[in-house]
N, C-alpha and C positions, 0 to 999 in steps of 0.2 A: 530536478524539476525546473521546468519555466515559466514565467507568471506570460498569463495569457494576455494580449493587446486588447483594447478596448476598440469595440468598432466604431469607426468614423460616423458621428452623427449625421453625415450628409448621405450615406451609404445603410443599404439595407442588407444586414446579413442571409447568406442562404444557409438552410441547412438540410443537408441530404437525409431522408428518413429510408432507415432498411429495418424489413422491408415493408414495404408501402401500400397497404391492404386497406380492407374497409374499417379493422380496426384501429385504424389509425386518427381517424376524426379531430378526434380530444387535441392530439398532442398538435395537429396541425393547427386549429385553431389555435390556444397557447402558443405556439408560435409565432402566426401571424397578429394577435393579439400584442408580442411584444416587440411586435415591429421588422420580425424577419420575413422571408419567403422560403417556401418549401419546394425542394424539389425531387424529385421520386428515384430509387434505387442506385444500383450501387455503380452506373458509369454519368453519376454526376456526381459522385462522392467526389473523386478529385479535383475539380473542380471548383465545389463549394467550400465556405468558410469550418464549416464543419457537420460534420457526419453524425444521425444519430443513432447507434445501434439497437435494436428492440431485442434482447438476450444475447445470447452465446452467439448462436446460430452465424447471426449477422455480423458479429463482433467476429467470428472465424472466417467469413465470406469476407470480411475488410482486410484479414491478415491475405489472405489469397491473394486480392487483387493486388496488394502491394502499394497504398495509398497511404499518402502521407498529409492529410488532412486530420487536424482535431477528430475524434471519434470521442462523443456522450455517450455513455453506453447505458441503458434504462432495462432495469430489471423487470421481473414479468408483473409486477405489481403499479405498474406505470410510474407516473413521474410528476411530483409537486411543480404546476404553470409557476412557483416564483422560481423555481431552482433554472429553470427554462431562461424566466427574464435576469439572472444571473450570469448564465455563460453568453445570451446575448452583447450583457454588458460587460462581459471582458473579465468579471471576477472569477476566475478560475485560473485551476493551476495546470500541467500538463505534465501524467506522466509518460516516460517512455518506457514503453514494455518491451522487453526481447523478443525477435520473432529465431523461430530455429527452419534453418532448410532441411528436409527430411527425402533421400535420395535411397531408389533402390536401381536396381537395374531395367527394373519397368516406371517409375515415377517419379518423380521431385514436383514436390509442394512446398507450402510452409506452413507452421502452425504455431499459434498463440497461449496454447494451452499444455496440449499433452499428446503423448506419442505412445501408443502400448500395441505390445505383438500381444496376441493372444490364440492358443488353440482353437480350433474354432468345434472342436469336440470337446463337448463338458467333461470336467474331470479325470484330461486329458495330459501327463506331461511329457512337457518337452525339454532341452535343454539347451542353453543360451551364453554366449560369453560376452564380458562388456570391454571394450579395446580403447586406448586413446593412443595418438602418438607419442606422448611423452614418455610412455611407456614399453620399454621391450617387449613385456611378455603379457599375456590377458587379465585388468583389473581383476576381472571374478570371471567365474566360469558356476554357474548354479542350474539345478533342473526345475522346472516351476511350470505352472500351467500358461505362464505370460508373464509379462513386465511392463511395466508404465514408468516412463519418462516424462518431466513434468519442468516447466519453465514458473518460475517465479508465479505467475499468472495462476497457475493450472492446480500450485503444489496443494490448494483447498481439498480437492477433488478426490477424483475414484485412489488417486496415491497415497492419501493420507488414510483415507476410510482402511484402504490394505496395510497400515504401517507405517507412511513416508514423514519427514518432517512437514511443516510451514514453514515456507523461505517468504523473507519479505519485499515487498517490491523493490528493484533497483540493482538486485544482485544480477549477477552474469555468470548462474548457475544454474543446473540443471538437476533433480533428483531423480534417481533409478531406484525401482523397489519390485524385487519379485513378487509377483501374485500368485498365492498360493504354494509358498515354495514348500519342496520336499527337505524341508528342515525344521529341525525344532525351534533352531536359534540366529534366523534368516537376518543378514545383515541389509544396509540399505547403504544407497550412496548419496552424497553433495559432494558437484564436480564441477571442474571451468568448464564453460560454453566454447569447447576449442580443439572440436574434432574427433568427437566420441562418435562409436559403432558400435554395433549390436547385431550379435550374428547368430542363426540357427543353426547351435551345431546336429543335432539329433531333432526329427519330429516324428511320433507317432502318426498327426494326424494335422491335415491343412494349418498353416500360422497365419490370422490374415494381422494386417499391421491398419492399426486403427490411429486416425490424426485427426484433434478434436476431437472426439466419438464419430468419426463416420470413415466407413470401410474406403482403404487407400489402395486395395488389393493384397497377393498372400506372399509372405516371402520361403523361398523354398530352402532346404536344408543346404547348409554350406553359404546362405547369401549373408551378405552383410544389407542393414540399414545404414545410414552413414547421417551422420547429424552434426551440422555447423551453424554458428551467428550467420542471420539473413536480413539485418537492420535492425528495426523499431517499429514500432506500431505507437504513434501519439495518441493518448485515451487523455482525456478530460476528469481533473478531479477536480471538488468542491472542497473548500476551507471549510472545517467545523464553522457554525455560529457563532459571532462575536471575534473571532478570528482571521478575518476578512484583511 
């Protein structure tokens, strides 16, 4: 982590709001209330002093663009105007969150969260192997209706709900957990961020490969996924109270 610069009292902070809708009122005022300027979506994020994400959504559209600006990320419940005049004034920390590149023979993006093949026939399976190069021969090889890969950020999410650990922020790991598998006594992985794949070896029926929750297209049997470190994404944390 790195403690955030205090803005130049002669200088007024910007800060990029995504995205930038009618609901947004509140938080604009609170901002210009604490002495910054606003400025609207995501090609003045880079730009600006710092970015403020409104959910996931935005916060996965900021890993895309590849920007390296502060990102506040404010959950769906909005956002206390002092915690506002807070990162204004410099009291904050910054963490860096792994972003993963995610490559097939039709796409390459990146993603902040999480990466899952999934049948896209219900109650459907398939089968999958998971490959790194440090290894000669395939980590696992399992049949399961899907898999979700998850970066530190994501591991809260639909991976745990299926089984996965909680990793905590800062590692340089990645968890894989089959969804649905056809086992009793389904193992899970934590692994380095350093060149892991995932391939359909068998499908009944379409795999589409989902990054963040939104469809990245389908991979067909025999294709590999291919997954490596793609930087950082800098998100904005607040010190507890009293902690400052």
């Amino acid at each position: 982590m790195s403690e955030g610069e205090r803005a130049d009292g002669n200088d007024r902070p910007s800060v990029a709001i995504l995205p930038f809708d009618g609901g947004t009122a509140d938080i604009t005022e609170a901002i210009r209330a604490a002495g910054g300027v606003v400025e609207a979506g995501i090609g003045a994020a880079a730009a600006a002093d710092f970015a403020m994400a409104l959910g996931s959504d935005a916060l996965a559209d900021l890993a895309t663009a590849d920007v390296s600006t502060p990102v506040f990320p404010v959950a769906a419940d909005g956002i206390r105007p002092a915690n506002i005049e807070r990162v204004l004034a410099g009291r904050y920390t910054v963490e860096k969150r792994p972003l993963v590149a995610v490559e097939t023979a039709d796409a390459s993006v990146h993603a902040l969260f999480d990466i899952t093949l999934s049948t896209a026939m219900a109650a459907t399976i398939s089968e999958f192997s998971l490959d790194s190069p440090a290894h000669d021969s395939p980590i696992a090889r399992f049949r399961a209706d899907g898999v979700a890969t998850t970066t530190p950020a994501g591991s809260r999410g639909y991976a745990h709900a299926a089984g996965g650990p909680v990793v905590v922020h800062g590692s340089d790991v990645l968890t894989v957990v089959p969804i649905s598998p056809f086992a009793t006594d389904p193992d899970h992985w934590v692994l380095p961020l350093s060149g892991l794949s995932l391939t359909v070896e068998r499908d009944d029926a379409d795999v589409e490969l989902l990054v963040d929750g939104r469809v990245a297209g389908t991979v067909e049997s025999g294709s590999a996924v291919r997954l490596a470190q793609a930087g950082t994404l800098p998100v904005v944390s607040l010190p507890e109270s009293g902690r400052e």
